[in-house]
C-alpha positions as CSV (number, residue, x, y, z in Angstrom):
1,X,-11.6,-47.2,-29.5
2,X,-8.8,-45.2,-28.4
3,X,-5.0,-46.7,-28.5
4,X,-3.1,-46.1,-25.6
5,X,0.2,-44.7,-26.2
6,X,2.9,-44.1,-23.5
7,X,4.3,-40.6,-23.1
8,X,7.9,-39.8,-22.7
9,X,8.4,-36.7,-20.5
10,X,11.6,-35.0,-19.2
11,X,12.4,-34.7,-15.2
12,X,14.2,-31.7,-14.0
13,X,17.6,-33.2,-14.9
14,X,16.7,-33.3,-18.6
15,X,16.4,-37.4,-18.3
16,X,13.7,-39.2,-20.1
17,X,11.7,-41.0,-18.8
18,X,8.0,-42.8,-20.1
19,X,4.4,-42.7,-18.3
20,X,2.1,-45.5,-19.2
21,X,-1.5,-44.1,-19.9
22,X,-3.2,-46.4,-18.0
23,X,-1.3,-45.2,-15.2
24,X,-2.7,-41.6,-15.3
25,X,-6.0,-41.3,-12.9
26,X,-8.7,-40.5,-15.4
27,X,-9.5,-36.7,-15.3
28,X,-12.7,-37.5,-13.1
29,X,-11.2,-39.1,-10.2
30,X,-8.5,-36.5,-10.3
31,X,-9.9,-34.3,-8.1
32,X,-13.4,-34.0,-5.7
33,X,-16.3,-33.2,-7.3
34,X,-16.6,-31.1,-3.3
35,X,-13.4,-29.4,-3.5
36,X,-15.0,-26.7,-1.2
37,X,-15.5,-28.9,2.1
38,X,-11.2,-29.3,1.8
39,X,-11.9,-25.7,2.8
40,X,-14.7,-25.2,5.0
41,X,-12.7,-25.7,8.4
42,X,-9.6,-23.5,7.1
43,X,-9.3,-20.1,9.5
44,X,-9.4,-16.5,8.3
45,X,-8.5,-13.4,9.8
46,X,-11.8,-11.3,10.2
47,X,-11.2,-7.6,10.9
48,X,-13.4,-5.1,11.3
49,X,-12.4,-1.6,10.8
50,X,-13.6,1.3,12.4
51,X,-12.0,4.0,11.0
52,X,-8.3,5.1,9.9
53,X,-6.5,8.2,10.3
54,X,-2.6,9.4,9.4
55,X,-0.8,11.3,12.5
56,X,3.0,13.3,12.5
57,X,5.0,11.2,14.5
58,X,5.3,14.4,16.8
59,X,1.2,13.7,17.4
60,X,1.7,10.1,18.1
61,X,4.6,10.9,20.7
62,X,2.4,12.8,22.6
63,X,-0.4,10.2,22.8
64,X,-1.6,9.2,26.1
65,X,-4.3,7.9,28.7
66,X,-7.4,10.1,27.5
67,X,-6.1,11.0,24.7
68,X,-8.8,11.1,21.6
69,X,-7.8,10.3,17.9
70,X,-10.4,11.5,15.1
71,X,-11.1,8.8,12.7
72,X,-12.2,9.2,9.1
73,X,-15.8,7.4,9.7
74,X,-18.8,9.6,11.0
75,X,-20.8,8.2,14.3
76,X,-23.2,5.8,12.9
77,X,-21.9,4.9,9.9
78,X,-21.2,1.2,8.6
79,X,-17.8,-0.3,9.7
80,X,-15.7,-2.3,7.3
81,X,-15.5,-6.1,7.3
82,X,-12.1,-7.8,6.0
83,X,-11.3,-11.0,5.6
84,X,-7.6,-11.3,5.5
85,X,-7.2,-7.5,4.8
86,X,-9.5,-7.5,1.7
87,X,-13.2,-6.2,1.9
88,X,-16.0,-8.5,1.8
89,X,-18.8,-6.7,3.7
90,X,-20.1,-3.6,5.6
91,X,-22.0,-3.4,8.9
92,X,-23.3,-1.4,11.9
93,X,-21.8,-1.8,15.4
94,X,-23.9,-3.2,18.2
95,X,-23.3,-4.3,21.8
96,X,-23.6,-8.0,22.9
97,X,-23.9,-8.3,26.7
98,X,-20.6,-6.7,27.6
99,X,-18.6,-7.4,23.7
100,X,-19.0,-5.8,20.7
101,X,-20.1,-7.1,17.4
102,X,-21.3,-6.2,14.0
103,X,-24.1,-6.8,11.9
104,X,-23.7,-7.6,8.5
105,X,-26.0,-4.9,6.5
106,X,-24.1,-5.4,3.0
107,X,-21.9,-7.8,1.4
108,X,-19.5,-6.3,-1.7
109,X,-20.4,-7.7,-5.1
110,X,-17.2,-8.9,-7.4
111,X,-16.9,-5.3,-8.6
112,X,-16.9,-3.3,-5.3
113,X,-14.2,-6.1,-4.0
114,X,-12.5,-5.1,-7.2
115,X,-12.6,-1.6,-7.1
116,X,-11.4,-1.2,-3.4
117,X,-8.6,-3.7,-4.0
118,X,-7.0,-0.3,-6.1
């Protein structure tokens, strides 16, 4: 049988001070054993990315109606999904009655995630 022993811990003024051990919540009841539902209704940013470019400020100053910017991304080609500015997935554009959306076609494994994160 275990002895319960009282521990004597220091607060941030450097004052003792003693916690009982049967006042500790046993290591079980701690926390959820679902943690993940605490999460599920939490918001992200999504972004998809189409492309990126870099411009002279001289090109940017002369931007206007009509005016066409070259992305790095050839017609066709899968689109970036970020969640909260770090990839998660890839996908192909498509048209939804009048919106755009995407469909997933690839989701990053731990290592691609890794590697783009550098």
């Amino acid at each position: 049988m275990e002895e319960k022993m009282d521990e004597k811990i220091e607060d941030i003024l450097g004052e003792e001070f003693e916690v009982k051990e049967e006042e500790k919540p046993p290591a079980s009841e701690e926390l959820p054993k679902d943690n993940i539902e605490l999460l599920m209704d939490v918001e992200l940013d999504v972004i998809i990315e189409l492309g990126r470019t870099k411009m002279r400020i001289e090109d940017i100053l002369r931007l206007m109606p009509g005016s066409i910017i070259e992305l790095d991304k050839l017609a066709g080609e899968p689109v970036d999904v970020l969640v909260n500015n770090k990839p998660i997935a890839k996908g192909e554009v498509v048209v939804l009655d009048e919106n755009f959306g995407v469909r997933i076609t690839s989701i990053l494994n731990r290592e691609q995630r890794i590697k783009s994160l550098r």
